[in-house]
C-alpha positions as CSV (number, residue, x, y, z in Angstrom):
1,X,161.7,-50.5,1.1
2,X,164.4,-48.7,-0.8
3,X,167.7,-51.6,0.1
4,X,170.9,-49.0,-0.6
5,X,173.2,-50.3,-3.7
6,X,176.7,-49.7,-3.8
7,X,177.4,-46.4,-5.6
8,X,177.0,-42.9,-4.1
9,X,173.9,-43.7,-1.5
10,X,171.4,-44.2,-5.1
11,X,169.0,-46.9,-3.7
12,X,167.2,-49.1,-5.9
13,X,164.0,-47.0,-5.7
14,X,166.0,-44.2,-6.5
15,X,166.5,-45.3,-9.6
16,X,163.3,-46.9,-10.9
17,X,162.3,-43.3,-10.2
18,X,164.7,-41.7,-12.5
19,X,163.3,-44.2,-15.2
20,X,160.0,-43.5,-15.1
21,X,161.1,-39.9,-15.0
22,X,163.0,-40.1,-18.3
23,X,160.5,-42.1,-20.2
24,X,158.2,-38.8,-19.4
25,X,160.6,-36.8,-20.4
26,X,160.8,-38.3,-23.3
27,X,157.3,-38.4,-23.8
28,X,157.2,-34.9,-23.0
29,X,159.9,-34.1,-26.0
30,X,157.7,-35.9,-28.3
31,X,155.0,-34.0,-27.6
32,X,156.5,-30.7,-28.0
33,X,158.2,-31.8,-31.1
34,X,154.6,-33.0,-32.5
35,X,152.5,-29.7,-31.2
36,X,155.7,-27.9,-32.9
37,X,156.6,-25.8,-29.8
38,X,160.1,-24.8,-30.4
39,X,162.1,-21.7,-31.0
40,X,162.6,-20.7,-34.5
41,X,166.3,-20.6,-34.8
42,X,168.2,-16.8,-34.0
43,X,171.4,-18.2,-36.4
44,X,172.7,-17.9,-33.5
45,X,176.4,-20.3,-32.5
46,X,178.3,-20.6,-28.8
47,X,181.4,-21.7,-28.0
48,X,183.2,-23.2,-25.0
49,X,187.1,-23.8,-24.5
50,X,188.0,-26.3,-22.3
51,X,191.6,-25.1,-21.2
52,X,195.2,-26.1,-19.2
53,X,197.0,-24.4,-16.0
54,X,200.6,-24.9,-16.4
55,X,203.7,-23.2,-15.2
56,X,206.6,-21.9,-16.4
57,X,208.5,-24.8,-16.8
58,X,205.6,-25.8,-18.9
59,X,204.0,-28.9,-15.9
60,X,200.7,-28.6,-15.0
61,X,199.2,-26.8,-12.2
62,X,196.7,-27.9,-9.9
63,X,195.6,-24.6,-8.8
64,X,192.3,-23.8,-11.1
65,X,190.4,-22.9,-7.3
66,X,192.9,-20.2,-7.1
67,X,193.3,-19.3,-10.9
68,X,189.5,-18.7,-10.9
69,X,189.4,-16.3,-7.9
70,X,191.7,-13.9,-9.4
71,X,189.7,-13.7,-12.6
72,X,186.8,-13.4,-10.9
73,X,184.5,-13.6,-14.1
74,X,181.4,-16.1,-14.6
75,X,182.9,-16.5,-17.8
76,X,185.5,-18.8,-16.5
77,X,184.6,-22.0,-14.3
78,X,185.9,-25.2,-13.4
79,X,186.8,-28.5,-15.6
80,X,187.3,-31.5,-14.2
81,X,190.7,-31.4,-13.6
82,X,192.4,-29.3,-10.7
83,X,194.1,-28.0,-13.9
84,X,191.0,-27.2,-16.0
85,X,189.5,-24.0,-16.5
86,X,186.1,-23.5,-19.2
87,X,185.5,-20.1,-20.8
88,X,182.2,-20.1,-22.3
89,X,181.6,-17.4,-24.7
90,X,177.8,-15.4,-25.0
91,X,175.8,-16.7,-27.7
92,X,177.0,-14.9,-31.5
93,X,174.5,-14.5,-34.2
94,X,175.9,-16.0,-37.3
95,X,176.3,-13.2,-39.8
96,X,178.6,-9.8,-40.7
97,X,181.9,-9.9,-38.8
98,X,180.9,-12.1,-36.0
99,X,184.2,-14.3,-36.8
100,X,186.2,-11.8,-36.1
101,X,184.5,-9.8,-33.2
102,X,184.7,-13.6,-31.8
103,X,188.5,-13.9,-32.0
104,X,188.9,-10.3,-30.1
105,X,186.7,-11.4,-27.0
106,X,188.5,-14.0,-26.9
107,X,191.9,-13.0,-27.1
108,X,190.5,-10.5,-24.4
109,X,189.3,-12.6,-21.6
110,X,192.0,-15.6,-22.6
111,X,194.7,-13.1,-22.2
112,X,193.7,-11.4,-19.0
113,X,192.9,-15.1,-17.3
114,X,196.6,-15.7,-18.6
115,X,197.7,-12.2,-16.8
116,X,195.6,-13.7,-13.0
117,X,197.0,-17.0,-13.9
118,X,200.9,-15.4,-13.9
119,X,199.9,-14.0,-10.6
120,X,200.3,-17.7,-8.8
121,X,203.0,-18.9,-11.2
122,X,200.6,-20.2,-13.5
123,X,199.3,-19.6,-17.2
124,X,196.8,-20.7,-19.8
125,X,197.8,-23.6,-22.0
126,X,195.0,-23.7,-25.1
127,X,196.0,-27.5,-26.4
128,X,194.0,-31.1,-27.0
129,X,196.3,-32.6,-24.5
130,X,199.2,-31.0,-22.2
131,X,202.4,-33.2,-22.8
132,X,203.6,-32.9,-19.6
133,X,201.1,-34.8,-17.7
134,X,202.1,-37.6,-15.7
135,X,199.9,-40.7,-15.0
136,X,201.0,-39.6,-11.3
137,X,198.6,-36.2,-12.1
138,X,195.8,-37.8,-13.5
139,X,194.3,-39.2,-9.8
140,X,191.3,-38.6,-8.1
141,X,193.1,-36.4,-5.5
142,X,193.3,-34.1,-8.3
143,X,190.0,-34.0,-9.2
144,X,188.1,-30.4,-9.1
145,X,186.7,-29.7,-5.5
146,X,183.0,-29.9,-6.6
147,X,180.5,-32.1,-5.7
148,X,179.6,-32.6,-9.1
149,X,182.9,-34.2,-10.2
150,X,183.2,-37.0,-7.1
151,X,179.8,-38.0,-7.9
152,X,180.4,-38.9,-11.1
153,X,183.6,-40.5,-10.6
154,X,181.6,-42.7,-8.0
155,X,179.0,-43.7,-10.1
156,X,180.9,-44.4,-13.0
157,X,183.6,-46.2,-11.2
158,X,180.7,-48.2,-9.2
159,X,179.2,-49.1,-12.4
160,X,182.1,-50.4,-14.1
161,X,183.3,-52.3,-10.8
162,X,187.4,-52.7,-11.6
163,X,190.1,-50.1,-12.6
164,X,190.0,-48.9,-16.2
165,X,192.3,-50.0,-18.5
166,X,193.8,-47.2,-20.9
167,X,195.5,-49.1,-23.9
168,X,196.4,-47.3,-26.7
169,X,198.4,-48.1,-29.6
170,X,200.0,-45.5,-31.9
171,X,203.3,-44.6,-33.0
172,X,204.4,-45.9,-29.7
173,X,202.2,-47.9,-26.9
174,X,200.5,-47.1,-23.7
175,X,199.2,-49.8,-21.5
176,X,198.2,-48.2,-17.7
177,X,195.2,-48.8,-15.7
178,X,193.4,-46.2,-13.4
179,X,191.6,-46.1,-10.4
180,X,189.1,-43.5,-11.1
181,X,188.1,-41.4,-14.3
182,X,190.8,-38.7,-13.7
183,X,192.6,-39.3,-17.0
184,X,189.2,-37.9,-18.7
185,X,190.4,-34.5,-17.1
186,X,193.7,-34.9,-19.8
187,X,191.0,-34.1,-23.0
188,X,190.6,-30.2,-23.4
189,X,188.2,-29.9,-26.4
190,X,186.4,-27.2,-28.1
191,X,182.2,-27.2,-28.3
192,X,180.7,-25.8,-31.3
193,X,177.0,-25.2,-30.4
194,X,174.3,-24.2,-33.6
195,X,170.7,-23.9,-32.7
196,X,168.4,-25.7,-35.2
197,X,164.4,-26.2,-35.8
198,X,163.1,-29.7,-35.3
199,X,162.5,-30.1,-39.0
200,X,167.0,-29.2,-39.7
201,X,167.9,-30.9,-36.5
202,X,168.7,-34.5,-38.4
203,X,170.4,-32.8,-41.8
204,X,172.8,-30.7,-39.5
205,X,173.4,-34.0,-36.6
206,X,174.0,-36.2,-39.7
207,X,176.3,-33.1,-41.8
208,X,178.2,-33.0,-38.4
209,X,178.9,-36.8,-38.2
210,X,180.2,-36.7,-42.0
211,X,182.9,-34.3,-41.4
212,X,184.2,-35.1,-38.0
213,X,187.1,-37.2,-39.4
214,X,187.9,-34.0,-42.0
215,X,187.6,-31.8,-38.6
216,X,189.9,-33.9,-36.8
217,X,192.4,-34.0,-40.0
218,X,192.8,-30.5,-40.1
219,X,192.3,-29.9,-36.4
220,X,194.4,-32.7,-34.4
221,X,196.2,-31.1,-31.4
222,X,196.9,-34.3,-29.3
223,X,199.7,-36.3,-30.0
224,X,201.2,-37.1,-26.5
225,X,200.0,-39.0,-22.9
226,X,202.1,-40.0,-20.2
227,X,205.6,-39.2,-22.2
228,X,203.8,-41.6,-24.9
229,X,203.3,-40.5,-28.7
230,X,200.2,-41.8,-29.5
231,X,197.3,-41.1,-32.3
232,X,197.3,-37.4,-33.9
233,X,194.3,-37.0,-32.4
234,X,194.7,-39.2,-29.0
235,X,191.5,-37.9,-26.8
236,X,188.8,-39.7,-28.5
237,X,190.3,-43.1,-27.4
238,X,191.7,-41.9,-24.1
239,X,187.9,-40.3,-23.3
240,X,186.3,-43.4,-24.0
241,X,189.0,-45.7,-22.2
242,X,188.9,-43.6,-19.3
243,X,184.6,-42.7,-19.1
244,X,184.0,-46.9,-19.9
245,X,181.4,-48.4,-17.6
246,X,181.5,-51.7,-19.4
247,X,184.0,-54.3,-17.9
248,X,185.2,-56.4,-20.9
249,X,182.6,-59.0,-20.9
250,X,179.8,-56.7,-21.1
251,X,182.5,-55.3,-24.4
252,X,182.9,-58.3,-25.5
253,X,178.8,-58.6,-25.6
254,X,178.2,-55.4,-27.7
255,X,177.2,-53.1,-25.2
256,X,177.6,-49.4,-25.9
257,X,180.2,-47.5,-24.8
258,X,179.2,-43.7,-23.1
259,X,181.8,-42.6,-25.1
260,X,180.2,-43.0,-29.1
261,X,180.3,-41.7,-32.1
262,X,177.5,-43.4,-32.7
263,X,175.7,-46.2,-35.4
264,X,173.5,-45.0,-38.0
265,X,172.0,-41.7,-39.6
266,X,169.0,-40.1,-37.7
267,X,165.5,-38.7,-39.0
268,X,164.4,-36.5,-35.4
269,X,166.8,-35.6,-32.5
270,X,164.2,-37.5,-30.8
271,X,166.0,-40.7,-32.0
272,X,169.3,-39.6,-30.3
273,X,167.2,-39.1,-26.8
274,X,165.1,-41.9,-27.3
275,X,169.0,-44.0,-27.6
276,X,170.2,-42.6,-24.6
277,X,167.4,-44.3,-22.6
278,X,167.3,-47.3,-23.9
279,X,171.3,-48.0,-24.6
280,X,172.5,-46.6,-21.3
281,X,171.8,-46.8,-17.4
282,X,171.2,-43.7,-15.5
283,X,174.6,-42.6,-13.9
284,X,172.9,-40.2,-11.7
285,X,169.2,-41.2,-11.0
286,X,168.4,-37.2,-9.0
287,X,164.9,-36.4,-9.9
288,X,163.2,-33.0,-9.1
289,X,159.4,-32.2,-8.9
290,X,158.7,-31.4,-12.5
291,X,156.0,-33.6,-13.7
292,X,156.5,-33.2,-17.4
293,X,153.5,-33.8,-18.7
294,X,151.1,-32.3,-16.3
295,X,153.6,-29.0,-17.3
296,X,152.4,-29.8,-20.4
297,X,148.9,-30.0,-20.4
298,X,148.8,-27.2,-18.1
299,X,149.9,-24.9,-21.4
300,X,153.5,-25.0,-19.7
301,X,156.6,-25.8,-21.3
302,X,158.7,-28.2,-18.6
303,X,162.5,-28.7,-18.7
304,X,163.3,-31.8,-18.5
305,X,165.4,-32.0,-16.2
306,X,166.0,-35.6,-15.6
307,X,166.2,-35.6,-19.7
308,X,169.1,-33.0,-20.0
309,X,170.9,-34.6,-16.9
310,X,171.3,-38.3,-18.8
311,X,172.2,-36.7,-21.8
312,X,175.1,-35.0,-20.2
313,X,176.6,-38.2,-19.3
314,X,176.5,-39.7,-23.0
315,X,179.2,-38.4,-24.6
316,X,178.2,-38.7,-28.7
317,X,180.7,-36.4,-30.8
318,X,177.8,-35.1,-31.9
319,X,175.4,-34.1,-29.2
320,X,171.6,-33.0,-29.3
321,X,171.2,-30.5,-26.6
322,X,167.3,-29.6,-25.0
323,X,167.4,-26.1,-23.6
324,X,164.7,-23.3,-22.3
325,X,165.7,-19.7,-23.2
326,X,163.1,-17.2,-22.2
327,X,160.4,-20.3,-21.8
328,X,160.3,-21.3,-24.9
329,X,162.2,-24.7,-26.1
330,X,165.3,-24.3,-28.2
331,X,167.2,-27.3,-29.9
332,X,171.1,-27.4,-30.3
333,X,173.8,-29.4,-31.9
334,X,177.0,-29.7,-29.8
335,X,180.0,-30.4,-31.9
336,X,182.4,-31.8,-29.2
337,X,185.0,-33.2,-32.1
338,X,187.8,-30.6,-32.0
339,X,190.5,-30.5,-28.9
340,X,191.2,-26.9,-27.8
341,X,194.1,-24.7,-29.3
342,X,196.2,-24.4,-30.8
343,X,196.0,-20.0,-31.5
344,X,192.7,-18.2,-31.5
345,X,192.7,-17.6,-34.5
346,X,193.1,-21.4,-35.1
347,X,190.1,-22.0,-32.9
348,X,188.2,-19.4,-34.9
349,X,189.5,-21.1,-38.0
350,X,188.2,-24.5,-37.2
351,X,184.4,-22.7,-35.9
352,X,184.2,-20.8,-39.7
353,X,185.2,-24.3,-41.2
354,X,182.4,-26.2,-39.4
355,X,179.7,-23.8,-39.2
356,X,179.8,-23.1,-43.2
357,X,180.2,-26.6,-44.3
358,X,177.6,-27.9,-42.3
359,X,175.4,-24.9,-43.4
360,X,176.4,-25.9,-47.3
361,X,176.1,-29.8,-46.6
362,X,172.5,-29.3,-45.0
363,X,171.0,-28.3,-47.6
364,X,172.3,-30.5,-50.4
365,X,169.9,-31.6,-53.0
366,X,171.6,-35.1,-52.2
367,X,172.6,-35.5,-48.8
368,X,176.5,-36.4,-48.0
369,X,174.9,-39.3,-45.8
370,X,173.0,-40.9,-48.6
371,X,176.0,-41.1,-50.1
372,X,178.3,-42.8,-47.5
373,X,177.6,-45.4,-45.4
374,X,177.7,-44.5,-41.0
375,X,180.6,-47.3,-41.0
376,X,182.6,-45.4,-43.8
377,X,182.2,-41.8,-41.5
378,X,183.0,-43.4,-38.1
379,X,186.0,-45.2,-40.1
380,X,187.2,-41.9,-41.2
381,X,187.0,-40.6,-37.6
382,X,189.2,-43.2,-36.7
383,X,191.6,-42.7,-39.5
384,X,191.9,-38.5,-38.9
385,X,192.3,-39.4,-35.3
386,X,195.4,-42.0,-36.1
387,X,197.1,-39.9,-38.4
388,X,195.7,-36.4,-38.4
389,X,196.9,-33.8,-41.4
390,X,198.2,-37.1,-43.5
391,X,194.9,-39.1,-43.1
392,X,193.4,-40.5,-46.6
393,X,189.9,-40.7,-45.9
394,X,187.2,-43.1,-48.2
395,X,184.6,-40.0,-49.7
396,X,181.8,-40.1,-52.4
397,X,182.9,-39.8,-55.5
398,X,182.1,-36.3,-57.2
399,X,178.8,-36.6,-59.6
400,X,176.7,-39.5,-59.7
401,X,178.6,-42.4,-60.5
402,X,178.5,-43.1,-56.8
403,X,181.0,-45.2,-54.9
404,X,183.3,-44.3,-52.9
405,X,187.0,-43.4,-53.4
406,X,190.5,-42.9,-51.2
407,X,191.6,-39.7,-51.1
408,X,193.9,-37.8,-48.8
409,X,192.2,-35.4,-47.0
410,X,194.4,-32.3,-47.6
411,X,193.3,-32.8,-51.1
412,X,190.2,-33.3,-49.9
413,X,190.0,-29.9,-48.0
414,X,191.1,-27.8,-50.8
415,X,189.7,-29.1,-53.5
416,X,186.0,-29.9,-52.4
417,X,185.1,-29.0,-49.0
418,X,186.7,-25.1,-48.5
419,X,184.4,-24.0,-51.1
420,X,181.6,-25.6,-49.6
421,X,182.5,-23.9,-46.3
422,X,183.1,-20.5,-48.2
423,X,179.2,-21.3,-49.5
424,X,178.1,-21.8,-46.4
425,X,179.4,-18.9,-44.6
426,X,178.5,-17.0,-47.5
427,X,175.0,-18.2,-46.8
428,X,175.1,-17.1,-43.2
429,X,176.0,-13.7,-44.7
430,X,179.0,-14.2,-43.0
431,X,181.7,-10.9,-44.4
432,X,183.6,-12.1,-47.5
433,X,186.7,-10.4,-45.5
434,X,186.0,-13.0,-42.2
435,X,185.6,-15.8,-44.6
436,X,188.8,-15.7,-46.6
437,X,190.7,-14.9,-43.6
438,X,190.0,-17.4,-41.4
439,X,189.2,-20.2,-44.2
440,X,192.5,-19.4,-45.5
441,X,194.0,-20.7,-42.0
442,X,192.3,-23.8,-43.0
443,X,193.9,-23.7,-46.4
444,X,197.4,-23.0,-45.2
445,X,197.7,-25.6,-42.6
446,X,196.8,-28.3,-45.6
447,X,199.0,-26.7,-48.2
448,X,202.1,-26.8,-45.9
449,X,201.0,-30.4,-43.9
450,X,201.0,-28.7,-40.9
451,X,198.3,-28.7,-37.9
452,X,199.1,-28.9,-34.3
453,X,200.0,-32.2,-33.6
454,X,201.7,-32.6,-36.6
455,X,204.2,-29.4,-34.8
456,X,204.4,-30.7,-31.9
457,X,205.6,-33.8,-32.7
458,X,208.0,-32.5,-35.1
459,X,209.5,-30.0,-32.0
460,X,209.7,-33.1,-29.9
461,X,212.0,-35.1,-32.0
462,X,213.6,-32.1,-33.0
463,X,214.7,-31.7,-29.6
464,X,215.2,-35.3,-29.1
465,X,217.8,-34.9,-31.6
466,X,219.3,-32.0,-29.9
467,X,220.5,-34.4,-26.9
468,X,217.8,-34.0,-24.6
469,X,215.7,-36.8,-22.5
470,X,212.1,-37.3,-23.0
471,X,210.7,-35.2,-20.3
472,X,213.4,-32.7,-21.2
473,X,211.7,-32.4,-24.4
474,X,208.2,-32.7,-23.8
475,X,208.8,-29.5,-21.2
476,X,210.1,-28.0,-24.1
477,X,208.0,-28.3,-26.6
478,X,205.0,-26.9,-24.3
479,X,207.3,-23.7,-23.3
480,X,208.0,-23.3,-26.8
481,X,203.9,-24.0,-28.0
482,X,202.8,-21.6,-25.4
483,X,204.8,-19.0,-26.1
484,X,203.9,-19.6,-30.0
485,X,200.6,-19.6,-28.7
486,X,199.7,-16.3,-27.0
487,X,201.9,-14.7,-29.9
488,X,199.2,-15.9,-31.8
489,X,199.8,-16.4,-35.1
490,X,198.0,-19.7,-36.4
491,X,199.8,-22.8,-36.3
492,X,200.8,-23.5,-40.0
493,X,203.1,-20.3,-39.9
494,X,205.1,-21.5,-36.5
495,X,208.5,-21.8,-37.2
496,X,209.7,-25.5,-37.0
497,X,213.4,-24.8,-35.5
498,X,214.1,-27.5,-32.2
499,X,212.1,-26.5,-29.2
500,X,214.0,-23.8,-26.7
C-alpha cells in the first residue's frame, strides 16, 4: 500500500518501480548494443567548465541567480553552489584547427560572463577549488535555488543517515563534519566528452583510467579548503567525503563509494551500467512512461530515462554516458578528472593532451592496461592527486621485458607520453600548428615544475612570508590568480613574485 520512507516523499513502491525500470533499461542497452543500433562516431568532443563567482576582494559570491540573468545565454547555467556557474560548449569535431577555434569561443563567452558578472560586483574565477571558501559557505542555505539540487541533498543525506565527515590529510589536516552535501559544490572540474562506437568504448574507458593520475600530475589546481593546504589535487577526496552515502560500518564492510574510480578493466560500457545497478541504490527512484522494451520492439529506439538518471548520480572519473541525438543512440566517455582553470589556454592544453593520448593509447598493438594492473592506475591517481607536478608514478616499463618501474611523472610526460599525444592528435588530423602549441603548454609546465597548484601554493607562502595572516594571504593569492588568469597566459609562464 505504498508505507512513505524517510527521504524526499519516495515510498517503498516508488522504488521497487525504479528497479524494475532499470533492469529494462538495462535490458534495453543490451539489446541495442547486440542488434548494433548506435551512431557511428562524428569525431566529434564537448566540453563543460564548471566555474566560481567571486568578488573583488577575491570571497566568493552567492549570486550565480543574478550572474546568470545578465548573461542571459543557455550557454551558462547553474552548479550546485549559489557560486557556481557551468558553460557548456557545442559539440567540436575533432580535426583542423578545432583546438584553437575552441580557445576563442571560449575566451569569448568566459570573458563577457566576466564583463555581466562585474555588473553586481562579481567575476569569474576558473580554478579546481576557490581558496577563500569558508566551511561557513559551504551550507545548504547556499545551495542553488533548483529543485534538482535539494532533492539530491535529501536523498543522499537520508541515505547516509548522520553528518559527513570530511577528513583529509595532506601537507596540513582537516577534520570538519557537514550537515548536508554542500561542500561537493567547492569541486569545479572540467568534462572532456568523446563519442565512441560500442566496439572502442572499453579501449578508450580503460586508456582514460590509465592516464588520470598523469592528467592530474600535470593538471592539479586544488591545493586549499577551509584555509587548509591539503593534496595538489584535493577534490577527489573532498567529492567523495562529501557525496558518501555509506556511514562507516557499511565502509568498513566494503561497500562502494558513489564517488569511484573504480576496480577493474572493462570489455562493453555495458559492464559500467550493469555496476551501477547492482553496486548502488537508486538515489532518485522518478520513473516516466517509457516502456523500454516495447519502444524496442516497436522499431523505436527508447531513452532510457530511468538508466541515464542513476548514472548521473555515480560519479566514476571516468563515466559512460547513453545519449539520443537525432533518434539514433550515441555512446560517450566523460572524462570528469581535471578541475577547472587555471587559463584557457591551459584548459585547452589539458583537452589536446587527453584527447591525443587516449586516441594513440586506443589503438595500441598492446594495450597500456594489459600492461598495468587497475590497482597500480588507481594508485597513481592517488599519488598525482597528493603531490601533483612532483608525483612519481609506478608505469610499464618500455619494450617487453614487462614490469613495472618508478618514474616521476614529468619525465614521464616528456619523454613518453607527449609524443604519444602529438600521434594521436596527428591521427585526428588535428593542425601540426594546434598541436605544438598547446602540447607545448603541457611541455612547459613539466620542464619548469610548475602547474596550478604547485603556484598557488608557492604565492601563498610567499605572502605568508611577507607578514600577512592566513586569510590575508589566501585573499591574495585569488586576486593575484584571477587577474593572472583573464590575462591569460598559461600557468607555467606566471611570474612567481609574493601575491599583491
Amino acid at each position: 500500500m505504498g508505507e512513505k520512507v524517510v527521504a524526499g516523499g519516495f515510498d517503498l513502491s516508488d522504488r521497487q518501480r525504479y528497479r524494475r525500470k532499470l533492469q529494462q533499461c538495462l535490458a534495453g542497452l543490451g539489446r541495442l548494443l547486440a542488434e548494433k543500433r548506435f551512431d557511428r562516431p562524428k569525431n566529434l568532443m564537448g566540453l563543460e567548465i564548471e566555474l566560481n563567482l567571486a568578488g573583488p576582494d577575491g570571497l566568493p559570491r552567492m549570486m550565480n541567480a543574478q550572474v546568470l540573468d545578465r548573461i542571459a545565454s543557455r550557454d551558462f547555467q547553474t552548479e550546485l553552489g549559489m557560486f557556481n556557474l557551468e558553460v557548456n560548449i557545442a559539440p567540436h569535431r575533432l580535426g583542423g584547427r578545432v583546438l584553437d577555434r575552441l580557445a576563442e569561443e571560449l575566451r569569448t563567452g568566459l570573458g563577457y560572463a566576466h564583463r555581466k558578472a562585474a555588473e553586481v560586483d562579481a567575476g569569474i574565477v576558473m580554478i579546481g577549488i576557490l581558496p577563500t571558501l569558508s566551511s561557513n559557505d559551504l551550507v545548504s542555505a547556499n545551495l542553488s535555488e533548483v529543485d534538482r539540487y535539494a532533492l539530491l541533498n535529501d536523498q543522499i543525506v537520508a541515505a547516509r543517515g548522520e553528518d559527513f565527515i570530511l577528513d583529509i590529510d595532506g601537507v596540513e589536516r582537516l577534520n570538519c563534519t557537514s550537515t548536508s552535501i554542500a561542500p561537493e559544490a567547492a569541486c569545479t572540474s572540467v568534462q572532456l566528452h568523446l563519442q565512441v562506437t560500442p566496439g572502442r568504448f572499453a579501449q578508450v574507458w580503460n586508456a582514460a583510467q590509465a592516464i588520470a593520475a598523469v592528467q592530474i600530475a600535470v593538471g592539479a589546481n586544488s591545493p586549499f579548503l577551509f584555509g587548509r593546504e591539503l593534496w595538489r589535487e584535493s577534490r577527489p577526496p573532498l567529492f567523495q567525503q562529501a557525496t558518501d552515502t555509506r556511514p562507516p560500518e557499511l565502509q568498513a564492510q566494503g561497500v562502494r563509494p558513489r564517488t569511484w574510480f573504480g576496480e577493474r578493466w572493462v570489455d562493453s560500457a555495458y559492464e559500467l551500467f550493469e555496476e551501477n545497478l547492482r553496486y548502488f541504490p537508486a538515489l532518485l527512484p522518478m520513473c516516466d512512461d517509457e516502456e523500454p522494451l516495447r519502444v524496442l520492439d516497436d522499431g523505436g529506439v527508447p531513452r532510457l530515462q530511468e538508466l541515464v538518471l542513476h548514472n548521473g548520480t555515480v560519479y566514476r572519473w571516468n563515466r559512460p554516458v547513453y545519449g539520443l541525438a537525432d533518434g539514433v543512440p550515441h555512446l560517450r566517455v566523460e572524462n570528469r578528472v581535471l578541475p577547472a582553470g587555471p587559463t584557457v589556454t591551459d584548459v585547452v592544453a589539458n583537452a589536446a593532451f587527453y584527447y591525443g593520448l587516449v586516441r594513440a593509447l586506443a589503438e595500441e598493438s598492446r594495450p597500456l592496461w594489459t600492461r598495468m594492473p587497475f590497482e597500480t592506475a588507481a594508485a597513481n591517481f592517488e599519488t598525482a592527486c597528493r603531490h601533483g607536478i612532483d608525483a612519481e608514478l609506478q608505469w610499464p616499463r618500455p619494450g617487453r621485458g614487462g614490469g613495472l618501474t618508478r618514474v616521476p611523472a614529468v619525465k614521464l610526460v616528456r619523454d613518453e607520453l607527449l609524443p604519444l599525444a602529438a600521434a594521436g592528435l596527428d591521427a585526428w588530423n588535428v593542425e601540426p600548428a594546434d598541436r605544438d602549441f598547446y602540447l607545448g603548454a603541457i611541455e612547459g609546465r613539466c620542464r619548469r615544475r610548475v602547474n596550478g597548484a604547485s603556484w598557488q601554493v608557492d604565492a601563498f607562502h610567499r605572502a605568508l612570508e611577507s607578514g600577512m595572516d592566513r586569510e590575508a594571504a589566501l585573499a591574495a593569492v585569488t586576486r593575484r590568480y584571477s587577474e593572472l588568469m583573464h590575462l591569460g597566459e598559461p600557468v607555467h609562464t606566471w611570474p612567481s613574485a609574493p601575491a599583491r
